[in-house]
N, C-alpha and C positions, 0 to 999 in steps of 0.2 A: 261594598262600594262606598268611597267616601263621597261627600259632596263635592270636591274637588277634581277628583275623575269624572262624576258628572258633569261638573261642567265643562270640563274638557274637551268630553264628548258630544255636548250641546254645540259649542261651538265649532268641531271639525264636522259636525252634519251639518250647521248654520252654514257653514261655507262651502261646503259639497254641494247643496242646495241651491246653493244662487250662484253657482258657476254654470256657463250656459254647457250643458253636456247631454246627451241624450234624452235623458225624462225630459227636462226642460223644453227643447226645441219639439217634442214629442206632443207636450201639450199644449204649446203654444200654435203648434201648427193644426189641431183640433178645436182650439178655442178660437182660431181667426176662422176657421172653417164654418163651425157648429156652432159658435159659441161658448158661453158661459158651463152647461152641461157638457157639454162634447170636451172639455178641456176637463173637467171635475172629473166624467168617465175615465180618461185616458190619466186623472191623474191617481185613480182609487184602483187602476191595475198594475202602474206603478208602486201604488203602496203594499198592495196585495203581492206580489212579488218578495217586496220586502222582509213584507210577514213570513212569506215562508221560508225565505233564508235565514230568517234570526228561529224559526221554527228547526228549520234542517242544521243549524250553530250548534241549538239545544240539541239536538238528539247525535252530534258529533259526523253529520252527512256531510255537509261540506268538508271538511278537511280530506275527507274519502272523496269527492268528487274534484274536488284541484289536485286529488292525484291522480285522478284518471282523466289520461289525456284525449283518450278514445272517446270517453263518455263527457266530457263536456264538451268536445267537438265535435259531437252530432246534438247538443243541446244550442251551441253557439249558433249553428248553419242553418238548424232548422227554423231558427230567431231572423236569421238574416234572411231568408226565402220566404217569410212570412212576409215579414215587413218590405221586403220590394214588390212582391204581388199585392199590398195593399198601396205602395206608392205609386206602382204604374197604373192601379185602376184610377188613382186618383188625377195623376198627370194627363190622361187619356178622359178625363172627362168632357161630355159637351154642356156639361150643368154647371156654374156658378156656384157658391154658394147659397145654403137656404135663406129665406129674405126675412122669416123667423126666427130669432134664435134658440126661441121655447121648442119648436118642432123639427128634432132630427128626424133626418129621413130612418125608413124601419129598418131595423138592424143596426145601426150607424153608432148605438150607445154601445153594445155588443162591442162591436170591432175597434172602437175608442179603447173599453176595459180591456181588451183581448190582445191590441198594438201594445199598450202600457206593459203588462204584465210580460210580453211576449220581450220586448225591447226590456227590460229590466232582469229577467229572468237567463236570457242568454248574452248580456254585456257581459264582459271578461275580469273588468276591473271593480263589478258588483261581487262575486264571487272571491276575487285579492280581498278586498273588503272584508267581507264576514268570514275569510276562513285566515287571514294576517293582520289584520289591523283589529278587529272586535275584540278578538283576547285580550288584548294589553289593556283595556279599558273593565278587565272582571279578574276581580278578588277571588284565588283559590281556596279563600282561608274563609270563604261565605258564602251561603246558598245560590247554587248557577240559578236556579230556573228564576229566585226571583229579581238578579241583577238582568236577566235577558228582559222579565219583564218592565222589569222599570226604563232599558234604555228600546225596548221596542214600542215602548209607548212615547218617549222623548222622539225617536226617531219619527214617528207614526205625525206626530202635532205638528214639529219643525215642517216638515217634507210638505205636511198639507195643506199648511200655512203659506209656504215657499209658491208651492206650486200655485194654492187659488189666488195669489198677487199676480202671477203672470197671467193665469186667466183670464179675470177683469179687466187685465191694461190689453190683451188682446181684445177681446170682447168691446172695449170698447173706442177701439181702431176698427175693429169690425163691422159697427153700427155710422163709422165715417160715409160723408157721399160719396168720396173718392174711392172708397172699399167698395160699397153699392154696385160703382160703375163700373172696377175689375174685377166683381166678382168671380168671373168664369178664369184671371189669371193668377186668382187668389188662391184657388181651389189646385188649380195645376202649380203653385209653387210651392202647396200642402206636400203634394206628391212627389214635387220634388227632395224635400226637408226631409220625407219619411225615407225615401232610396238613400238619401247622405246617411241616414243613421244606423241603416242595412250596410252603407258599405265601410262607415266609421266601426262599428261594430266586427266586420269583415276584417277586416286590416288591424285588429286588437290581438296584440299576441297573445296565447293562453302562457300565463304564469304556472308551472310547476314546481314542489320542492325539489 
């Protein structure tokens, strides 16, 4: 891999990354929520996801699983069923946000990592990603596993870097007196953000060869 495919690829994740798309609105609506943490949780299942698609790249799964249309459509649905069961418990809240942002409620980091990873793991156009676009960015004429890791580590720093800027600017919208005093409609708009990404998600067509 030259350095010029590298940076190529540096910068179509720069940009993927700060387009407002799923991950994004995912931890943005943890970090107005939870905070700083809650937004960092929801953005290391997101990256964890990642990992295992540039994992599943390496051992040639993906290109098997966007051709099965069967098997990524109960991998897509069961992503979207999750994530609206955690949206409507959220929308259904009579709790506010926490007045802490050091202290999620228990469990609450769990289901942060578990939305991320879940929402990342069953997007459609994560999958186009690593099984049509990651190729063209690797040299057949040089060792796969260590060009996967060099761009899964670019990917891994980008994304985490992307992500913990939106954290902070939420986080610190969040600490607003105006936030304070909707907390309870802050937390139901959480819920709501998370159903849009279940039904954005839902409405993604699976791409097959």
């Amino acid at each position: 891999m030259s350095l010029g495919t590298l940076g190529a690829f540096v910068l179509l994740e720069l940009t993927l990354c700060l387009i407002p798309g799923p991950a994004v609105l995912l931890t943005l609506s943890y970090a107005l929520r939870r905070g700083v943490r809650g937004g960092l949780a929801a953005a290391t299942g997101i990256l964890s996801g990642n990992t295992l698609y540039f994992v599943l790249s390496a051992l040639g799964i993906v290109a098997l699983l966007q051709a099965s249309y069967q098997a990524f459509t109960l991998v897509k649905w069961a992503g979207v069923i999750y994530l609206a069961f955690i949206g409507l418990r959220a929308l259904l809240a009579r709790r506010g946000v926490a007045p802490d942002p050091a202290a999620l409620r228990p469990g609450e980091e769990r289901r942060a990592l578990a939305s991320g990873f879940v929402t990342q793991v069953s997007n459609p156009k994560a999958i186009v990603f690593f099984a049509a676009i990651l190729p063209q960015f690797i040299d057949p004429r040089r060792p796969l596993l260590v060009q996967l890791g060099i761009l899964t580590l670019a990917s891994i720093a980008i994304e985490l870097g992307v992500l913990t800027c939106y954290s902070l600017a939420a986080d610190r919208l969040r600490r607003s007196a105006a936030a304070e005093r909707a907390s309870l409609w802050i937390e139901r708009a959480g819920g709501l953000v998370l159903l849009g990404i279940a039904a954005r998600i839902a409405r993604e067509p699976l791409v097959t060869p």
